[in-house]
mmCIF file of the N, C-alpha and C atoms, coordinates in Angstrom:
data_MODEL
# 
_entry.id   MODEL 
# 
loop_
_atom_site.group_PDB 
_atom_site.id 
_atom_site.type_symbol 
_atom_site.label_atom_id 
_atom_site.label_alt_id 
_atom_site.label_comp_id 
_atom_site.label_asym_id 
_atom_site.label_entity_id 
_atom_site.label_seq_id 
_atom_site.pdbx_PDB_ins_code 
_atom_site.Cartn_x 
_atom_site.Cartn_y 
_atom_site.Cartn_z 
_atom_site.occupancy 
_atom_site.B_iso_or_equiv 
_atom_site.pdbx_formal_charge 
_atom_site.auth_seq_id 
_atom_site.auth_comp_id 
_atom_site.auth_asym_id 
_atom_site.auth_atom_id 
_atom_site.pdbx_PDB_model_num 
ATOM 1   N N  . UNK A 1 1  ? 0.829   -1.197 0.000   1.00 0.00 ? 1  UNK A N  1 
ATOM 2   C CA . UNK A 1 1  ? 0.000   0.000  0.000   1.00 0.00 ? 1  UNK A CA 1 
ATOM 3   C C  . UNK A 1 1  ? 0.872   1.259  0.000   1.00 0.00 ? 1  UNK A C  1 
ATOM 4   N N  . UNK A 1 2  ? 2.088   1.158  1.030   1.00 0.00 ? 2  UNK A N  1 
ATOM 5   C CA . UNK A 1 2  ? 3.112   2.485  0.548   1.00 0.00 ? 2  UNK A CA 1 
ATOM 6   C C  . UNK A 1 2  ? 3.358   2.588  -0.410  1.00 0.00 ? 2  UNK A C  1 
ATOM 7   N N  . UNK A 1 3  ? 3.793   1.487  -1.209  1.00 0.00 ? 3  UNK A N  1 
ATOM 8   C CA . UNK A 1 3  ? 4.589   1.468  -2.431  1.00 0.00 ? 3  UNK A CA 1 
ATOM 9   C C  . UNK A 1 3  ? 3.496   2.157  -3.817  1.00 0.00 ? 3  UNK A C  1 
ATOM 10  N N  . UNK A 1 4  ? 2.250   1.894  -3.192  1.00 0.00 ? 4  UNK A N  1 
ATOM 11  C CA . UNK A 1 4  ? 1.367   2.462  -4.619  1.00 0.00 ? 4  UNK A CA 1 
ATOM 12  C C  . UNK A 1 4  ? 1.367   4.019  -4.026  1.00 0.00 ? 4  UNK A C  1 
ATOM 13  N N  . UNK A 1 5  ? 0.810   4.718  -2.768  1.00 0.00 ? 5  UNK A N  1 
ATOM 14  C CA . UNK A 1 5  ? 0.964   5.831  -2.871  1.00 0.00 ? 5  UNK A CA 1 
ATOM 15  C C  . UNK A 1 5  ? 1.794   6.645  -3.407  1.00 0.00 ? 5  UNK A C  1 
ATOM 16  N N  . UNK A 1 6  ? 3.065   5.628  -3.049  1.00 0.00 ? 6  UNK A N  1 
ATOM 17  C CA . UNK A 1 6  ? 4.572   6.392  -3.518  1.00 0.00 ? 6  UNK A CA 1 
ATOM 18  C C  . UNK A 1 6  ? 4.251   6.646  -4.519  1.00 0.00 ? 6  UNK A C  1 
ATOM 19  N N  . UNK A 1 7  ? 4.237   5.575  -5.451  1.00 0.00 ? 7  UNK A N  1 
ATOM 20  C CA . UNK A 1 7  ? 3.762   5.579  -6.932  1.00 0.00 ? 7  UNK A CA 1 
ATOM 21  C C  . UNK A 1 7  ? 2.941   6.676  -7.486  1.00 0.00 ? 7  UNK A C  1 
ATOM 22  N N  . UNK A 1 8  ? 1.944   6.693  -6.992  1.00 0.00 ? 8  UNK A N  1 
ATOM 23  C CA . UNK A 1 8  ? 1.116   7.219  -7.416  1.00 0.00 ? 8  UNK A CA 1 
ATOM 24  C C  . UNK A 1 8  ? 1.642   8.914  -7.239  1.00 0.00 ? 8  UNK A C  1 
ATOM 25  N N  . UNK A 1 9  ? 2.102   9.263  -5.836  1.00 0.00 ? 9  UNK A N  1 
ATOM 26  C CA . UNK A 1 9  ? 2.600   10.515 -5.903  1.00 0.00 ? 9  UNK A CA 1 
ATOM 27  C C  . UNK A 1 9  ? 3.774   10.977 -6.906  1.00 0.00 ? 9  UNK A C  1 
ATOM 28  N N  . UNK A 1 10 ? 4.576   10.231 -7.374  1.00 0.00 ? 10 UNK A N  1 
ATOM 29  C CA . UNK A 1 10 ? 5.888   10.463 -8.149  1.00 0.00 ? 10 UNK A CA 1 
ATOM 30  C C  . UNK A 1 10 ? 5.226   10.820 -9.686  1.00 0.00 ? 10 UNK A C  1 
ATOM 31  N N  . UNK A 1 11 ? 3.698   9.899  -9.934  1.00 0.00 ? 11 UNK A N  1 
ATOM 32  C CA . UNK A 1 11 ? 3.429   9.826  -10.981 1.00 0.00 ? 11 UNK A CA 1 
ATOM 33  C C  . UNK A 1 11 ? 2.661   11.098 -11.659 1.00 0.00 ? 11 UNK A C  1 
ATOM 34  N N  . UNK A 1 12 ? 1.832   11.711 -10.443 1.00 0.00 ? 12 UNK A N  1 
ATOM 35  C CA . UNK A 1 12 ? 1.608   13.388 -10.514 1.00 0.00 ? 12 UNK A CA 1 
ATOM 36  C C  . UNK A 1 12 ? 2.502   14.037 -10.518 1.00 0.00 ? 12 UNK A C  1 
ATOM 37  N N  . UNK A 1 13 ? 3.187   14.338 -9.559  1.00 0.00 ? 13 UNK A N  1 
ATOM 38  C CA . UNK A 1 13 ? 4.393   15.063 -9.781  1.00 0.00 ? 13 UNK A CA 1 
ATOM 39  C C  . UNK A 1 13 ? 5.063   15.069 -11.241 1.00 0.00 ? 13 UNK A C  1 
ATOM 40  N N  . UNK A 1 14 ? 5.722   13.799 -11.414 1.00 0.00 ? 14 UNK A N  1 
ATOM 41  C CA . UNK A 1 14 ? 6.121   13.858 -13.050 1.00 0.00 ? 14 UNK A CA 1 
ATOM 42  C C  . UNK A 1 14 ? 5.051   14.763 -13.849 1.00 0.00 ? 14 UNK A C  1 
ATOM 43  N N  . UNK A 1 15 ? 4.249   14.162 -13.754 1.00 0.00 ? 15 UNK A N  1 
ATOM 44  C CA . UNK A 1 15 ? 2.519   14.508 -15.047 1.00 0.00 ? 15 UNK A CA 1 
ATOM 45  C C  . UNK A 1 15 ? 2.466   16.216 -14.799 1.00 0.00 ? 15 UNK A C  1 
ATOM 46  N N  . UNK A 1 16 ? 2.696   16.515 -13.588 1.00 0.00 ? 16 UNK A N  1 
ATOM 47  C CA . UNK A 1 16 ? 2.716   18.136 -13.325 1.00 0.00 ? 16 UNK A CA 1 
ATOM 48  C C  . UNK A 1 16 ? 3.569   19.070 -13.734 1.00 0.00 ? 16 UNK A C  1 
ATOM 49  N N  . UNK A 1 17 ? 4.342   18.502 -13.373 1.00 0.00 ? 17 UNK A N  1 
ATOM 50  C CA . UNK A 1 17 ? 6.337   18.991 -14.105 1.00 0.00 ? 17 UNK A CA 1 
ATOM 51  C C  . UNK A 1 17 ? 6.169   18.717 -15.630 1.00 0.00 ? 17 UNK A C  1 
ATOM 52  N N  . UNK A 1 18 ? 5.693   17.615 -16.062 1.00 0.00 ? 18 UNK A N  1 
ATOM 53  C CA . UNK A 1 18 ? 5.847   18.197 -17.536 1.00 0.00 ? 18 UNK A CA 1 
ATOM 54  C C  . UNK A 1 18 ? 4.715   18.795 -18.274 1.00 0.00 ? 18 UNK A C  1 
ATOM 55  N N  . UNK A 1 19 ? 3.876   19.689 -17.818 1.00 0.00 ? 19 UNK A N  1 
ATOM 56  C CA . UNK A 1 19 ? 2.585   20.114 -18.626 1.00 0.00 ? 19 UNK A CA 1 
ATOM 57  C C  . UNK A 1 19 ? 3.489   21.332 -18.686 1.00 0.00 ? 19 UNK A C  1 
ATOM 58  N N  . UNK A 1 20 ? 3.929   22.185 -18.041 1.00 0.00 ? 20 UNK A N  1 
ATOM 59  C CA . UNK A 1 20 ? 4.544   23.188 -18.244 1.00 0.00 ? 20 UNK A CA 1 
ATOM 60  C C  . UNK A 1 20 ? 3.148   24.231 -18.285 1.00 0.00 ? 20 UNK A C  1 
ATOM 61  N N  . UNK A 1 21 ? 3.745   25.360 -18.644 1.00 0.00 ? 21 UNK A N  1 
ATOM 62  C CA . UNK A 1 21 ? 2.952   26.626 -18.816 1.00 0.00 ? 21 UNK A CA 1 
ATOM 63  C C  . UNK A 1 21 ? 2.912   26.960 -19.977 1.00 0.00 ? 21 UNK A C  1 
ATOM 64  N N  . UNK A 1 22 ? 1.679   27.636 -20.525 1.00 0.00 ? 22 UNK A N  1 
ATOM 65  C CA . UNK A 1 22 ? 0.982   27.941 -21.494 1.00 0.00 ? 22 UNK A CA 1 
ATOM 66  C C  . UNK A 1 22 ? 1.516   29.541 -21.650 1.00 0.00 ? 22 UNK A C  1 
ATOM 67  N N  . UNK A 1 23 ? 1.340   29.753 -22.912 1.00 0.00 ? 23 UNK A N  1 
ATOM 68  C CA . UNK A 1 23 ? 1.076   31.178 -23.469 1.00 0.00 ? 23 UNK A CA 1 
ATOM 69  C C  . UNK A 1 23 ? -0.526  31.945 -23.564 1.00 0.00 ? 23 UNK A C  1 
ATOM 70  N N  . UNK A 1 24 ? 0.037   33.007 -22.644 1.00 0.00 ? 24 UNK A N  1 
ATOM 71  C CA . UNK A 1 24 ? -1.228  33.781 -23.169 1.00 0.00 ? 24 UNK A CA 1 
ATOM 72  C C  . UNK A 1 24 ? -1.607  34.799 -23.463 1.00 0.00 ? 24 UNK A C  1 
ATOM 73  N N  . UNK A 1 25 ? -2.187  34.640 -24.753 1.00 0.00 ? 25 UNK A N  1 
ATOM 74  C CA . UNK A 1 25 ? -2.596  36.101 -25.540 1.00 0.00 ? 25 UNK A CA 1 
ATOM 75  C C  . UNK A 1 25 ? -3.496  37.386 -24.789 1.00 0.00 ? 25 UNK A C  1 
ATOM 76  N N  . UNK A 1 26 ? -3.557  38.392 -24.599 1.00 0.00 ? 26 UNK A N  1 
ATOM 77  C CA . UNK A 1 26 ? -4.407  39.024 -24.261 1.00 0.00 ? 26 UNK A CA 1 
ATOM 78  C C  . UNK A 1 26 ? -4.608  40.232 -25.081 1.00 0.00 ? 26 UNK A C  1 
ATOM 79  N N  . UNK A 1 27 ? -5.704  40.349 -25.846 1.00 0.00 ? 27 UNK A N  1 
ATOM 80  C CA . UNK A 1 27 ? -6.267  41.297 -26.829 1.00 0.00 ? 27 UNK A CA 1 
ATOM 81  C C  . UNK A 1 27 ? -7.147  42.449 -26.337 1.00 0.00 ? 27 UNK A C  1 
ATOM 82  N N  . UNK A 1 28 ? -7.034  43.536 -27.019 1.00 0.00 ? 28 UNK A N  1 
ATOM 83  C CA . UNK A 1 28 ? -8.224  44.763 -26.186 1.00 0.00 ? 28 UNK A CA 1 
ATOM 84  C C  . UNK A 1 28 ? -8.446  45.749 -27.575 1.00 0.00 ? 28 UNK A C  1 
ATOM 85  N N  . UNK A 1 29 ? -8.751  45.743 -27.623 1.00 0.00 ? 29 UNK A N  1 
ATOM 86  C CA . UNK A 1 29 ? -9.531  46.714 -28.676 1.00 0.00 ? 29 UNK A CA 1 
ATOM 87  C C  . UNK A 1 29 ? -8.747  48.018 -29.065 1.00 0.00 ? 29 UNK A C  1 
ATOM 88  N N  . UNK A 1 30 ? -8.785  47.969 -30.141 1.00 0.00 ? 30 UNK A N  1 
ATOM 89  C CA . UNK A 1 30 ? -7.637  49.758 -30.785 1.00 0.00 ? 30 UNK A CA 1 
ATOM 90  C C  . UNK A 1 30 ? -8.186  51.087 -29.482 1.00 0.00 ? 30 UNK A C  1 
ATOM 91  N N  . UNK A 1 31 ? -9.269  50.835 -29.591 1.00 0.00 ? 31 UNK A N  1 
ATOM 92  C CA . UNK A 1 31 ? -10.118 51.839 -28.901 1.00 0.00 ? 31 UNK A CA 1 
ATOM 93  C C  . UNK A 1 31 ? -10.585 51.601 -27.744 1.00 0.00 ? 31 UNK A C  1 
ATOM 94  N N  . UNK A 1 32 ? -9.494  50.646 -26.831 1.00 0.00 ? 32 UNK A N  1 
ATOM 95  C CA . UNK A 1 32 ? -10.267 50.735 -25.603 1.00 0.00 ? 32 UNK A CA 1 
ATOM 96  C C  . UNK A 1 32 ? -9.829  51.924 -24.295 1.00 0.00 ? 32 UNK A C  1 
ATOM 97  N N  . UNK A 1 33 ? -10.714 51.332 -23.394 1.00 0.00 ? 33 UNK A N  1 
ATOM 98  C CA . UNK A 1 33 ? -10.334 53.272 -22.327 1.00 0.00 ? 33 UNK A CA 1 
ATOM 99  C C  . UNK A 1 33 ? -9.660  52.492 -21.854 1.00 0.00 ? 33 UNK A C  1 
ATOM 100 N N  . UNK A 1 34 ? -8.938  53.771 -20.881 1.00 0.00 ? 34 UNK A N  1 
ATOM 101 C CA . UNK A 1 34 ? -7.921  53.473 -20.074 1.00 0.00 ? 34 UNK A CA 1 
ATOM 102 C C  . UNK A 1 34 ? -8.381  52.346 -18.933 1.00 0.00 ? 34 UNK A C  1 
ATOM 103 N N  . UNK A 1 35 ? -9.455  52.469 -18.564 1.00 0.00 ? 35 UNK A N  1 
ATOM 104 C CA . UNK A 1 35 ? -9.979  51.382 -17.716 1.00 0.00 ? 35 UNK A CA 1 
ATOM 105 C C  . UNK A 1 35 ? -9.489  50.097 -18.117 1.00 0.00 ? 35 UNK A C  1 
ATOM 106 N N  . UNK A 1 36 ? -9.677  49.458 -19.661 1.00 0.00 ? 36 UNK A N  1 
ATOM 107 C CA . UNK A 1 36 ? -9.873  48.622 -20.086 1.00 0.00 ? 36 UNK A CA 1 
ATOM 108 C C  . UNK A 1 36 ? -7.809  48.121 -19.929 1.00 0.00 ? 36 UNK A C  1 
ATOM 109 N N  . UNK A 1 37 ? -7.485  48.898 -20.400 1.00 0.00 ? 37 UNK A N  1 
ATOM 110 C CA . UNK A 1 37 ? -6.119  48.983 -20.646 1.00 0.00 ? 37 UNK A CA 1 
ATOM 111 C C  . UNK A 1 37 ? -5.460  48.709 -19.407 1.00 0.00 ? 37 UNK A C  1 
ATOM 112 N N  . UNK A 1 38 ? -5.597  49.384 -18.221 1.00 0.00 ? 38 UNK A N  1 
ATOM 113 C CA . UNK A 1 38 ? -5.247  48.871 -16.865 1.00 0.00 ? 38 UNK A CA 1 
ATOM 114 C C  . UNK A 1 38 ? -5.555  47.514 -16.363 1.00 0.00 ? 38 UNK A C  1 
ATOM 115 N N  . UNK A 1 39 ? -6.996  47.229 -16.625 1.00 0.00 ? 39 UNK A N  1 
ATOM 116 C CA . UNK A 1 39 ? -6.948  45.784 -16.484 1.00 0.00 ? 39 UNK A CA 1 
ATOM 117 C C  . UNK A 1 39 ? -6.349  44.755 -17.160 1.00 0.00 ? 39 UNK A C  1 
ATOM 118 N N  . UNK A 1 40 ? -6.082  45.095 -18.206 1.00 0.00 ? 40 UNK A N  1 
ATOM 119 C CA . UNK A 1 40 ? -5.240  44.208 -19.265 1.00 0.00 ? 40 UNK A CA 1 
ATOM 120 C C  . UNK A 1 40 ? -4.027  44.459 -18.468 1.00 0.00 ? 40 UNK A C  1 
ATOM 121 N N  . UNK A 1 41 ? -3.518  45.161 -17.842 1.00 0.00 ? 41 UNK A N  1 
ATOM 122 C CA . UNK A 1 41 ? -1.917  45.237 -17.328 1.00 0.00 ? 41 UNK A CA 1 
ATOM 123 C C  . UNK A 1 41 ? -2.435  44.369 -16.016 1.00 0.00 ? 41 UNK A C  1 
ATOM 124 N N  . UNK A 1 42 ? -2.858  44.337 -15.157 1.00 0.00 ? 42 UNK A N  1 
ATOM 125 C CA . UNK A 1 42 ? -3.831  44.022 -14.088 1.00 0.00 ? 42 UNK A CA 1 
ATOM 126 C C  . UNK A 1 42 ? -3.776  42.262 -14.546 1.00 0.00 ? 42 UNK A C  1 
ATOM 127 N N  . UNK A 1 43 ? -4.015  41.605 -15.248 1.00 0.00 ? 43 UNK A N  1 
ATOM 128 C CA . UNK A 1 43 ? -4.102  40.943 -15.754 1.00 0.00 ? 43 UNK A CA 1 
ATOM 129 C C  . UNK A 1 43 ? -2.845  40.019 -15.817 1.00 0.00 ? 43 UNK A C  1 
ATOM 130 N N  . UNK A 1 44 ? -2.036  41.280 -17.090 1.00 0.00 ? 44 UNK A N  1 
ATOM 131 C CA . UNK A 1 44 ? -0.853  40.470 -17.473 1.00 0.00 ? 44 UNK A CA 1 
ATOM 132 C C  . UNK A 1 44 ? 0.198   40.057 -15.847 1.00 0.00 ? 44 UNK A C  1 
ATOM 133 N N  . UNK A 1 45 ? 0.100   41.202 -15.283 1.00 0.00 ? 45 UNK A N  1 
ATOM 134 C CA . UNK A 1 45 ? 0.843   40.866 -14.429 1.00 0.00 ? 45 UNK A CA 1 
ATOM 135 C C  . UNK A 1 45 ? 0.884   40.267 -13.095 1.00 0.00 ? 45 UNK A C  1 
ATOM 136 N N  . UNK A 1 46 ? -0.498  39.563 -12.910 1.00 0.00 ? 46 UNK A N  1 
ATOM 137 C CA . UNK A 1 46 ? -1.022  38.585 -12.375 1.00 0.00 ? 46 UNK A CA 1 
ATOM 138 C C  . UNK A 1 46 ? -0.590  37.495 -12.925 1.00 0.00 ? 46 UNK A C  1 
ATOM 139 N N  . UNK A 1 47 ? -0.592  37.048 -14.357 1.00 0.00 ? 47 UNK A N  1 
ATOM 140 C CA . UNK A 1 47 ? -0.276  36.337 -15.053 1.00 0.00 ? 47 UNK A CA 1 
ATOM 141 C C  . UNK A 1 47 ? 1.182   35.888 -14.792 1.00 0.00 ? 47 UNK A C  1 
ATOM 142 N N  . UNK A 1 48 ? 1.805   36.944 -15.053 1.00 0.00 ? 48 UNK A N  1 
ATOM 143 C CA . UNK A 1 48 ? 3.551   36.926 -15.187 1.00 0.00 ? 48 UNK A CA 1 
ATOM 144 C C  . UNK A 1 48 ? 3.722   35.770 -13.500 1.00 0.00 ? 48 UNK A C  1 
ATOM 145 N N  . UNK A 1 49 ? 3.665   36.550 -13.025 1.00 0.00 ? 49 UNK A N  1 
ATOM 146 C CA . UNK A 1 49 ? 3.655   35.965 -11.217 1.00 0.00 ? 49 UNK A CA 1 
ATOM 147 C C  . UNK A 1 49 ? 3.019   34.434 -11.315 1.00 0.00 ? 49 UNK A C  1 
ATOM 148 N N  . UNK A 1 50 ? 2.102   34.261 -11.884 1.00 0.00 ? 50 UNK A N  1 
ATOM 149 C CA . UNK A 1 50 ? 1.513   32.968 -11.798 1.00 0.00 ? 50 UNK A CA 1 
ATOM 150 C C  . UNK A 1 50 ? 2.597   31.837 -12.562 1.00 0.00 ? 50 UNK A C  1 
ATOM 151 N N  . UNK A 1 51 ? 3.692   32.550 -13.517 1.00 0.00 ? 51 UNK A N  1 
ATOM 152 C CA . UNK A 1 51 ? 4.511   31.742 -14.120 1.00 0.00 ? 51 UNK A CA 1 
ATOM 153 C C  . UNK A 1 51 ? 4.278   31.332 -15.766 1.00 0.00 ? 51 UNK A C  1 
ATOM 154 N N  . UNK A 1 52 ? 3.408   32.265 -16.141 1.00 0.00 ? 52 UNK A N  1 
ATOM 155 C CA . UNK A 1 52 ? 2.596   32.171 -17.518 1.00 0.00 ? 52 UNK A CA 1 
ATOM 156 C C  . UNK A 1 52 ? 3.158   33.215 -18.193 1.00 0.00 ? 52 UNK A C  1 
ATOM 157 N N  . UNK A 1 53 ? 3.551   32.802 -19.935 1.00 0.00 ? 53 UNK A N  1 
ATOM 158 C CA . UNK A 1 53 ? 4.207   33.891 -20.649 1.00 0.00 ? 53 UNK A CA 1 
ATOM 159 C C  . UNK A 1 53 ? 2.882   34.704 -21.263 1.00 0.00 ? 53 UNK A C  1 
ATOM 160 N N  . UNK A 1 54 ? 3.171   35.723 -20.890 1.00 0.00 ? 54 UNK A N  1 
ATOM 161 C CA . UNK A 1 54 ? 1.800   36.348 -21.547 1.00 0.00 ? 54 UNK A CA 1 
ATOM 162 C C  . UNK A 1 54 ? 1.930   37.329 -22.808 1.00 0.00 ? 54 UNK A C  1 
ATOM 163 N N  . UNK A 1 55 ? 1.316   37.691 -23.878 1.00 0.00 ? 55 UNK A N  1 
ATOM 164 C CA . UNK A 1 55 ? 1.258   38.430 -24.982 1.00 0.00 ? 55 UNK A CA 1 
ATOM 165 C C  . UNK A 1 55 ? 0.322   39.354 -25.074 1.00 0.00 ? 55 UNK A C  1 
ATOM 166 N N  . UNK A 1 56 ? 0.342   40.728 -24.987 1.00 0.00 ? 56 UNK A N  1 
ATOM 167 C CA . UNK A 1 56 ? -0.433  41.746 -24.907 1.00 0.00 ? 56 UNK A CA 1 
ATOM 168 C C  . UNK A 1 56 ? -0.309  42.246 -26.382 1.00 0.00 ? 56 UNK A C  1 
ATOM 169 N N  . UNK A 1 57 ? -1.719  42.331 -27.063 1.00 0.00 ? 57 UNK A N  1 
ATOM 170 C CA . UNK A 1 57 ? -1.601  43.188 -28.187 1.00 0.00 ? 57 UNK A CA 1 
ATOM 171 C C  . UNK A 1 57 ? -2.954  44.184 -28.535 1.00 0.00 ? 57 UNK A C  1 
ATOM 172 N N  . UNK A 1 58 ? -3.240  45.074 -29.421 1.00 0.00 ? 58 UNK A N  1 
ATOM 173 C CA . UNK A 1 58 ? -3.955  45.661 -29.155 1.00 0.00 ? 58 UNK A CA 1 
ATOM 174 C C  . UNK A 1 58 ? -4.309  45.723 -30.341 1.00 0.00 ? 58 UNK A C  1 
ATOM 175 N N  . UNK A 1 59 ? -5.634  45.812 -31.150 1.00 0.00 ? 59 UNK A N  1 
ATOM 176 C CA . UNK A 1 59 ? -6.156  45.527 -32.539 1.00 0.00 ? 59 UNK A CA 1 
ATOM 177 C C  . UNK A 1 59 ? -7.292  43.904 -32.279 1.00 0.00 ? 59 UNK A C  1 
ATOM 178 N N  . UNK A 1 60 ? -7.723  44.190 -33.961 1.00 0.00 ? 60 UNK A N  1 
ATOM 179 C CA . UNK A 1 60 ? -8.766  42.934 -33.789 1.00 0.00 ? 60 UNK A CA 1 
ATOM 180 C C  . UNK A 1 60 ? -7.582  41.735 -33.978 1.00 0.00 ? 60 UNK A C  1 
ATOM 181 N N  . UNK A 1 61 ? -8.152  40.726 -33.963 1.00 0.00 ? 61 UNK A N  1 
ATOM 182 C CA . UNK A 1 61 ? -7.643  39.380 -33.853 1.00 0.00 ? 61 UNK A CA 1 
ATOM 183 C C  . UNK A 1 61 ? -7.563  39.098 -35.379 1.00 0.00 ? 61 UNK A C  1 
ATOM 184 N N  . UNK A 1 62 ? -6.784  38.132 -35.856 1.00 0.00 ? 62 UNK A N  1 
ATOM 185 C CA . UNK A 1 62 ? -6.506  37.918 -36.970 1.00 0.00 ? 62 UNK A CA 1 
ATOM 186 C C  . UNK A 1 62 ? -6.434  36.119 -37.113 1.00 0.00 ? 62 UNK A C  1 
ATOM 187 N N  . UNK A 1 63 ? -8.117  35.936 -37.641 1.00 0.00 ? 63 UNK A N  1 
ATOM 188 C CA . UNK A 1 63 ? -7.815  34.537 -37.448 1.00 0.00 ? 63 UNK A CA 1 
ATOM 189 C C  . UNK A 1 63 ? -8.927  33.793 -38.433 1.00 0.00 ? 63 UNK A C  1 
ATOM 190 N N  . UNK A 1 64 ? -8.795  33.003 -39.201 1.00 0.00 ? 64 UNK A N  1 
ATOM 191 C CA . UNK A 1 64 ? -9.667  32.427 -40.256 1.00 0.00 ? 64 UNK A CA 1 
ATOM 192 C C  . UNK A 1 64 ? -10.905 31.654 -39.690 1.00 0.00 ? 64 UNK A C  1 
ATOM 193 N N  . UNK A 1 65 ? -11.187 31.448 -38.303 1.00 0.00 ? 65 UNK A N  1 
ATOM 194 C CA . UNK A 1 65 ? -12.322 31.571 -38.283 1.00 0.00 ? 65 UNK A CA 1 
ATOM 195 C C  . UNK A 1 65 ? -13.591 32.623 -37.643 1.00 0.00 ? 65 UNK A C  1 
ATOM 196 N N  . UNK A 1 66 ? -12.841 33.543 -37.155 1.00 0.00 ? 66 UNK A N  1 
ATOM 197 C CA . UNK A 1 66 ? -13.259 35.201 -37.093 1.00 0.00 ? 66 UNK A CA 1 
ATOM 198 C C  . UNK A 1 66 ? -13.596 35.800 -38.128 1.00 0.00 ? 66 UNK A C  1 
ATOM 199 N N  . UNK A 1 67 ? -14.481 35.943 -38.464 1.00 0.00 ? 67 UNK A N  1 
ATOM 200 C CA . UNK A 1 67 ? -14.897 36.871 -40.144 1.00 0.00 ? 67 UNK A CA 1 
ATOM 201 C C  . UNK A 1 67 ? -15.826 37.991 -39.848 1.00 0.00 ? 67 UNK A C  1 
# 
């Protein structure tokens, strides 16, 4: 019964360690207010801290199934 917990704990751990962290985009509008814009920083840098690469851009999205 130790030997499976063990197991079993080494086997999350591994599974956790290698998902790694994601990228993330964060988009806001050409025209958004400053409100909007602070939270997007608000955001990113919540993000950053959490260990997540984040991408701030500003414009519509550019994507073939967006039309």
């Amino acid at each position: 019964m130790k030997n499976t917990k063990l197991f079993m704990f080494a086997a999350c751990t591994l599974f956790l360690a290698a998902c790694g962290k994601q990228t993330v985009k964060i988009m806001t509008p050409p025209d958004a207010s400053n409100r909007v814009l602070f939270s997007a920083e608000q955001l990113q840098s919540t993000l950053d801290k959490a260990g997540y690469q984040v991408m701030m851009q500003q414009g519509i999205p550019h994507s073939p199934i967006l039309k």
